[in-house]
C-alpha positions as CSV (number, residue, x, y, z in Angstrom):
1,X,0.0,0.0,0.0
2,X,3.1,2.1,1.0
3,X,4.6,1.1,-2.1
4,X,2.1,2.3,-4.5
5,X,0.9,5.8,-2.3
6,X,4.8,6.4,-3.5
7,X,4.5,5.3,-6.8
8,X,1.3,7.6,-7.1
9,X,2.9,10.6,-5.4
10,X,6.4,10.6,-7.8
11,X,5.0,12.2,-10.8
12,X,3.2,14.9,-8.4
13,X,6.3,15.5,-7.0
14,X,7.9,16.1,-9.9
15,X,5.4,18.3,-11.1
16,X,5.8,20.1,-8.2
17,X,9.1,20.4,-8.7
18,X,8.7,21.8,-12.2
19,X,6.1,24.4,-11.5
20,X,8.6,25.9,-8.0
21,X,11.3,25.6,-10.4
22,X,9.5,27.8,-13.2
23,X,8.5,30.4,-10.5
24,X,11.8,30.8,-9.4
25,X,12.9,30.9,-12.5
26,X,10.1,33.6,-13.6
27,X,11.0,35.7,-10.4
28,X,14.8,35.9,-11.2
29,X,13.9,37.1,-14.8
30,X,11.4,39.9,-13.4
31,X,14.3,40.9,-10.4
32,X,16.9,40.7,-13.4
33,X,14.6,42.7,-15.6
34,X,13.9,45.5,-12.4
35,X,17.4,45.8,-11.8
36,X,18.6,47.0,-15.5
37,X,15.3,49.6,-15.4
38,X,16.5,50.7,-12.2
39,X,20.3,51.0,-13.6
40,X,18.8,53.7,-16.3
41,X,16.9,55.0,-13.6
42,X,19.8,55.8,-11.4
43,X,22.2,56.5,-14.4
44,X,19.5,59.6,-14.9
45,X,19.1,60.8,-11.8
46,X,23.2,60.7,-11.4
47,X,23.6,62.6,-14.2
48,X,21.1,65.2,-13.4
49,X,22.7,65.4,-10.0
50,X,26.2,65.8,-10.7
51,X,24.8,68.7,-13.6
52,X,23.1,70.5,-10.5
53,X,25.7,70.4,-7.8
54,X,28.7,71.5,-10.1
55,X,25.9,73.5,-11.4
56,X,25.4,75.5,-8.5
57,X,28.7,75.7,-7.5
58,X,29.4,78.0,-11.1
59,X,26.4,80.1,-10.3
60,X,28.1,81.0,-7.2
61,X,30.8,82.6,-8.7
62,X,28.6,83.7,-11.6
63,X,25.5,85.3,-11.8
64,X,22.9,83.7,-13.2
65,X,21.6,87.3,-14.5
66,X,24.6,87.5,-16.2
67,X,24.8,84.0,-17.5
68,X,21.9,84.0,-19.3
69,X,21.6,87.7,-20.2
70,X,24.9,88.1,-21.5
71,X,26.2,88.4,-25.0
72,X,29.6,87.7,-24.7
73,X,31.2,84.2,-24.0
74,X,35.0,84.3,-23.1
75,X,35.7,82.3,-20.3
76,X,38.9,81.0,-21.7
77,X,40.5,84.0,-22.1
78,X,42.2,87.0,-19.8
79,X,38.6,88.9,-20.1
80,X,36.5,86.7,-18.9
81,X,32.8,87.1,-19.8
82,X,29.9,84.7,-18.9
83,X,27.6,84.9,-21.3
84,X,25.7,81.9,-22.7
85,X,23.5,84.0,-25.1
86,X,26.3,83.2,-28.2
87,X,26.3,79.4,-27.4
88,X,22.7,79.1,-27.4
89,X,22.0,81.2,-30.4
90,X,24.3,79.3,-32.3
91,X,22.3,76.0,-31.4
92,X,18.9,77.2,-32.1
93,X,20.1,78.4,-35.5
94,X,21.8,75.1,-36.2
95,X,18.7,72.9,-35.1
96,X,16.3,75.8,-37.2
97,X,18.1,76.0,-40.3
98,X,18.5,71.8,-40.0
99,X,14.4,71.4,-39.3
100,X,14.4,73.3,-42.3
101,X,15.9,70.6,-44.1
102,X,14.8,67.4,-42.1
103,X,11.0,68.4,-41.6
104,X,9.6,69.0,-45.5
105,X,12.5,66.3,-47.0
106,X,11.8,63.8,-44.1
107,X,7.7,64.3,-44.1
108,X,7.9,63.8,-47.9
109,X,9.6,60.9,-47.9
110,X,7.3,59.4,-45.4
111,X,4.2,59.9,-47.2
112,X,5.7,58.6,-50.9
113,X,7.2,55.3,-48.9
114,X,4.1,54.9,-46.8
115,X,1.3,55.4,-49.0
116,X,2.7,55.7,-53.3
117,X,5.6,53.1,-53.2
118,X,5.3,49.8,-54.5
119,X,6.3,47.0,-51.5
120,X,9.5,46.3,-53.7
121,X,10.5,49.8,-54.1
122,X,9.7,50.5,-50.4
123,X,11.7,47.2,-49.1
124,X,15.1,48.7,-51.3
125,X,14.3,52.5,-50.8
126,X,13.7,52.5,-46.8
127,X,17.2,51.0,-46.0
128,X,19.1,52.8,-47.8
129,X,17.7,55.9,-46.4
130,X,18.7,54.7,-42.9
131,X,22.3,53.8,-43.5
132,X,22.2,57.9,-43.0
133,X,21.5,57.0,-39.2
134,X,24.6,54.8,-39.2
135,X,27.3,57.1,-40.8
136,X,29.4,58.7,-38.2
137,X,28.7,62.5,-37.4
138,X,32.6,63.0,-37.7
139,X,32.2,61.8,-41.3
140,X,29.0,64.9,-41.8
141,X,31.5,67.3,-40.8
142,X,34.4,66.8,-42.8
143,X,32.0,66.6,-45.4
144,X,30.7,69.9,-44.6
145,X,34.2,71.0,-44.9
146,X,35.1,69.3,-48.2
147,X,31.8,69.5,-49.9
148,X,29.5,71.8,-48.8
149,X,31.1,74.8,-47.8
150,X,32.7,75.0,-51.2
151,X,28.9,74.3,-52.9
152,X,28.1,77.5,-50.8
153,X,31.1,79.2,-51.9
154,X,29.7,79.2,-55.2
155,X,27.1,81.9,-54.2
156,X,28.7,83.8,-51.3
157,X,31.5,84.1,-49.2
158,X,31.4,82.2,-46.1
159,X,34.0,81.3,-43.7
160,X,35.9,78.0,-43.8
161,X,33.6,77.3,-40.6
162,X,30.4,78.3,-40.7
163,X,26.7,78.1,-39.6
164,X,25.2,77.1,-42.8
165,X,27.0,74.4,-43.5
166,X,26.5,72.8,-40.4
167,X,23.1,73.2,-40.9
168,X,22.7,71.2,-43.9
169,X,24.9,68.3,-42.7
170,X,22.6,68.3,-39.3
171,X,19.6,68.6,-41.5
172,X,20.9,65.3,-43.8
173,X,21.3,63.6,-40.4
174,X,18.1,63.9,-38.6
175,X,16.1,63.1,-42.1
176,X,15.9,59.3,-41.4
177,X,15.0,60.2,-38.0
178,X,11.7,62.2,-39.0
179,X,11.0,59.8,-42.1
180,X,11.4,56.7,-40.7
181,X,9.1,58.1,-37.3
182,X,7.0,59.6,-39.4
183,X,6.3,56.2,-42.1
184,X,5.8,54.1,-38.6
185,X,3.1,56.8,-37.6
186,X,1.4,56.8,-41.0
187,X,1.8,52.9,-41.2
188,X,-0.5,52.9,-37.7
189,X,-3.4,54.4,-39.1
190,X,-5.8,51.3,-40.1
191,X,-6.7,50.7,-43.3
192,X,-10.3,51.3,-43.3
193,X,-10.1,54.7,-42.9
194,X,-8.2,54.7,-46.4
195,X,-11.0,52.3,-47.8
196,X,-13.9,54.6,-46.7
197,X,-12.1,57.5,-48.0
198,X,-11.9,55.8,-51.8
199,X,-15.2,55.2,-51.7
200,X,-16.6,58.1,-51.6
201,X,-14.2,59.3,-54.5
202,X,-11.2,60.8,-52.9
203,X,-7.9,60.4,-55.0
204,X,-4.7,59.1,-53.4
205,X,-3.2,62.2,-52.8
206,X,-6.6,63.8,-51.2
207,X,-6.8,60.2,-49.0
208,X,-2.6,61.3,-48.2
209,X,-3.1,64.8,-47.0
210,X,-7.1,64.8,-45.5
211,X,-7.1,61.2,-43.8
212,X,-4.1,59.6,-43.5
213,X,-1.7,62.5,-42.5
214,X,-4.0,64.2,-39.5
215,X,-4.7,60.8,-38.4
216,X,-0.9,60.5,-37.7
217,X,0.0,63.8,-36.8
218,X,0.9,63.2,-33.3
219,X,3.5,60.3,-34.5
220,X,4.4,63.1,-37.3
221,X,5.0,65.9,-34.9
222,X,6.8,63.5,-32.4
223,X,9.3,62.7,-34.8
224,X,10.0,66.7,-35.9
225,X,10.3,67.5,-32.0
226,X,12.6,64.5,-31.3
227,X,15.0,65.3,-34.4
228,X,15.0,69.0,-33.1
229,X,16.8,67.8,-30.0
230,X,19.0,65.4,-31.9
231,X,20.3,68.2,-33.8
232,X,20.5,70.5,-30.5
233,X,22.8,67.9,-28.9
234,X,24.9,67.2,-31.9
235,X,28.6,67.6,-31.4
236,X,30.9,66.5,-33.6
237,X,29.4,67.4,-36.7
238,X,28.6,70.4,-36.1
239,X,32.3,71.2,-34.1
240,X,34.0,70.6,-37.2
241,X,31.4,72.5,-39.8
242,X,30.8,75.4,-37.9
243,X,33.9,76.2,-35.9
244,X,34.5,77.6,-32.5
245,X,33.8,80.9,-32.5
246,X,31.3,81.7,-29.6
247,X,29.3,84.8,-31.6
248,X,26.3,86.3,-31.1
249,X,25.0,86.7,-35.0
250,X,22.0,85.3,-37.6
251,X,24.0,84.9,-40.1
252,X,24.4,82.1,-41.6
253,X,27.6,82.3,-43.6
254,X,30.0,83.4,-40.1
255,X,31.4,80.6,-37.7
256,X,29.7,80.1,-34.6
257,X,30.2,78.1,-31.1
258,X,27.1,75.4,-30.2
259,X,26.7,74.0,-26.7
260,X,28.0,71.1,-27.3
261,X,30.9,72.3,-29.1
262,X,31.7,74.1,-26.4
263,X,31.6,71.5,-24.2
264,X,33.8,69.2,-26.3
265,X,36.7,72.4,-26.2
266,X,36.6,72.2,-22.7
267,X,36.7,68.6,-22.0
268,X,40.1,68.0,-24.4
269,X,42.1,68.2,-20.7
270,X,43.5,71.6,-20.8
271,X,41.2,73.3,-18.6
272,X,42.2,72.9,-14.8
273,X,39.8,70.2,-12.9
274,X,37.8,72.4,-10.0
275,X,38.3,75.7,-11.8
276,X,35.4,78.2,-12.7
277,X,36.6,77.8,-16.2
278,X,35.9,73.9,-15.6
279,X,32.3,74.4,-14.5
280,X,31.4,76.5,-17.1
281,X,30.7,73.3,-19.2
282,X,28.2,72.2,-16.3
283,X,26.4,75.2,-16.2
284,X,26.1,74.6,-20.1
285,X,25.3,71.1,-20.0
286,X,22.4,72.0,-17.3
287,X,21.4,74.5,-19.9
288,X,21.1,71.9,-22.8
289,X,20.0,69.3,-20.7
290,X,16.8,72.0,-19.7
291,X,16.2,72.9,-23.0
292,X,16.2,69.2,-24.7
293,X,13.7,68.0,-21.6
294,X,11.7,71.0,-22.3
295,X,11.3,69.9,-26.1
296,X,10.8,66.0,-24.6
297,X,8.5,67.2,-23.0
298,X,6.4,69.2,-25.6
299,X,6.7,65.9,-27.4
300,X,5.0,64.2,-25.4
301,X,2.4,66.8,-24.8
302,X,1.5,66.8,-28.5
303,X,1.6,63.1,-29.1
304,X,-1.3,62.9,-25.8
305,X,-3.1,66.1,-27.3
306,X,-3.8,64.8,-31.3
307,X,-3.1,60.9,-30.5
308,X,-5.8,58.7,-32.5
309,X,-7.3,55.7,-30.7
310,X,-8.6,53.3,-33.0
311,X,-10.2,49.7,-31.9
């Protein structure tokens, strides 16, 4: 009787066995799966602390009236002026003049590879577009040196580093970004809205622009915001195209100083660790990381303002 109650209970057991095994198992995978969110958690909030301490420590040496008021940015130098107004008009007209470029090319090429390609044409045309995601900025800038600037030569009489340029390789850069965010969005919006548009006689391009389009326009405005502050942080590109000339102008053709190029002189080891000069690139860094979170965060405003919900 012993014998078989034992006989009985062996496959339960190992059953049981299994199913503990598989929620241990399960439970490691979720800890294991918490523990790399919370690593980008704390990586973020590190970041942001380290920006605010060193931060503050530069503002209280510096004004922040004059910081941000100030039109003149030599902290390098004998005459030292604080300043930021040149670095951050030199960004914004970088990231302009390149949504200039990215936004109307990008949206357009969207639209044709979303709703006029054929499936073959599509499958060839969409990744060779994004192998412009994969080419290193470094290359966009001596390319801008080599290429561009002399294209613009041909009409004016820019410097060897200059604003324009740097615009147009920025603007190159962040086109797969809005095209390929933008084909995703227009991709999302279900095909029966397109079928009830034909039928009642709308052409292609009429279904394009009236149905499919606003239907996506929070994925299509995403993607312009989100390449805006890719081409805001850009460095290296836009170090080698436009120079490093912190000055306060609109024009296009005369070299300017971005944030991040900036940021990049400073950090090349010649500046002594734990000097005002040093903390200058915090107090920028704080400054971009504001502005790019503040453009995040419109994002996300207009994606939950104009965002479709279809069943």
């Amino acid at each position: 009787m012993a014998a078989g109650s034992a006989a009985a209970g062996g496959p339960q057991s190992a059953l049981f066995q299994r199913r503990r095994g598989r929620q241990l198992f399960e439970r490691v995978i979720g800890w294991v799966l918490f523990l790399c969110a919370a690593v980008t958690v704390l990586t973020t909030v590190g970041i942001v602390l380290i920006l605010v301490v060193e931060g503050l420590q530069f503002f209280g040496d510096v004004s922040p009236w004059e910081f941000f008021t100030g039109t003149k940015w030599t902290p390098l130098y004998t005459n030292q002026a604080f300043g930021v107004l040149p670095l951050i008009g030199g960004t914004l007209m970088v990231a302009i003049g390149a949504a200039f470029i990215s936004v109307p090319v990008g949206s357009v090429t969207a639209i044709y590879l979303s709703e006029f390609a054929s499936p073959n044409v599509r499958s060839v045309l969409k990744p060779i577009l994004e192998i412009l995601a994969g080419i290193p900025t470094v290359v966009y800038g001596y390319f801008a040196l080599t290429a561009v600037t002399p294209f613009i030569g041909n009409f004016s009489d820019p410097n060897i580093f200059n604003a324009a340029s740097a615009m147009v390789v920025v603007g190159i850069m962040t086109i797969p970004m809005v095209s390929s965010l933008s084909d995703d969005a227009l991709h999302a919006v279900p095909q029966d809205l397109r079928d009830a548009a034909y039928a009642v006689g709308s052409t292609r391009f009429e279904v394009t622009t009236r149905v499919v389009y606003p239907a996506a326009l929070s994925g299509v405005i995403a993607s312009y915001i989100l390449a805006a502050s890719r081409a805001v942080g850009e460095t290296m590109a836009v170090t080698i195209a436009a120079g490093s000339t912190p000055n306060l102008t609109w024009n296009p053709l005369e070299s300017i100083q971005t944030m991040t190029a900036f940021i990049v002189q400073v950090s090349l080891g010649d500046t002594p660790h734990g000097t005002i000069e040093f903390r200058t690139i915090f107090a920028v860094a704080l400054t971009l990381f504001v502005m790019t979170l503040v453009m995040n965060v419109i994002a996300a405003r207009v994606t939950a303002r104009f965002r479709e919900v279809y069943d």
